[in-house]
N, C-alpha and C positions, 0 to 999 in steps of 0.2 A: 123323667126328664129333669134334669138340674135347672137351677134358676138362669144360671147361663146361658145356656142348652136354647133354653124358651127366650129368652133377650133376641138371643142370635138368631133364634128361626124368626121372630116380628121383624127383627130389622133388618133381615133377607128378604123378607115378603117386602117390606116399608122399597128399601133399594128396588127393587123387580118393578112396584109400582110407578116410582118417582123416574125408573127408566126410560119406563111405558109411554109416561106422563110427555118425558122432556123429548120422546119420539115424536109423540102425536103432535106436542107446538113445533119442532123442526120443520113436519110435514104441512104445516097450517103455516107458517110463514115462510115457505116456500114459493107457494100460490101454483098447486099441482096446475089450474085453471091458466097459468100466466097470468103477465104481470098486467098489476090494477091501468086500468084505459084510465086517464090525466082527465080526459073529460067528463068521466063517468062521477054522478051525484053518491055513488056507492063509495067514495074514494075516499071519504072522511070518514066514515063509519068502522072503512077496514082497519085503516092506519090507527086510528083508537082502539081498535081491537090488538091492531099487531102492538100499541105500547102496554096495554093489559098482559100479553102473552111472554113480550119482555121482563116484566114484573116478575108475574109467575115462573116464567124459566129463572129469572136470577135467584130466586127464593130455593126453589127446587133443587138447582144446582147448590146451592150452598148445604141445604138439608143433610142430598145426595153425599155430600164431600164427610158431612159429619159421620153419615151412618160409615162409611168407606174408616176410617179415621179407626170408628168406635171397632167394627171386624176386625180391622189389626192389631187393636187393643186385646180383644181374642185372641185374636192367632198368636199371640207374644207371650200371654199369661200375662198382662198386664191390667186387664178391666178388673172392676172391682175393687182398684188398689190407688189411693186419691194419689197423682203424680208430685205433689208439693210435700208432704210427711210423711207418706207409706201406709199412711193408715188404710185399711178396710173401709168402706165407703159401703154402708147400709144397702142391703139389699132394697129396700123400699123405696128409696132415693133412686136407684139405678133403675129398680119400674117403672117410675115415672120420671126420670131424667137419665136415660140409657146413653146418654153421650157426656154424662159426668166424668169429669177427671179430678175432679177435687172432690174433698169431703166437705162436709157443711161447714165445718170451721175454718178449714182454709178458704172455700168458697166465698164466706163474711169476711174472712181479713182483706179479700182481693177489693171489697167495695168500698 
């Protein structure tokens, strides 16, 4: 399996996950139970819970959008290849930053 090959299949599984993920808060802020009783002392607890889940979904969703982003980069022949100079973008780097679009040098000139 090429190094690609392997990128793709983690951030297939990563995506499957974070789909999972951003199901199961849909289904929790839905409130399968109906909606929180206004009198109920449980009512503060949920609502901090539902702004946690917020958090988390917008995190997720943004994650989601990257790996989404990085597949296309695949499908195009495009990963691997830093979008600012063309250069090849180190396999080692794409390991551990798999939704790179720059190389390290253009990466540093960006900051």
């Amino acid at each position: 399996m090429s190094d690609n090959e392997e990128i793709r299949a983690k951030l297939e599984a990563q995506r499957d996950e974070l789909e999972k993920r951003l199901e199961r808060i849909d289904e929790d802020v839905r409130r399968p139970g109906g909606p929180l009783d206004p009198q109920a002392e449980e009512q503060l607890p949920e609502l901090a819970n539902d702004e946690v889940l917020d958090g988390i979904d917008e995190i997720s969703r943004t994650e989601l959008e990257a790996i989404y982003n990085t597949l296309r980069r695949i499908e195009r022949g495009e990963f691997g290849t830093c979008s600012k100079c063309g250069e090849p973008i180190p396999t080692e780097r794409l390991e551990a930053l798999p939704h790179s679009v720059h190389c390290v040098a253009c990466s540093e000139e960006g900051r």
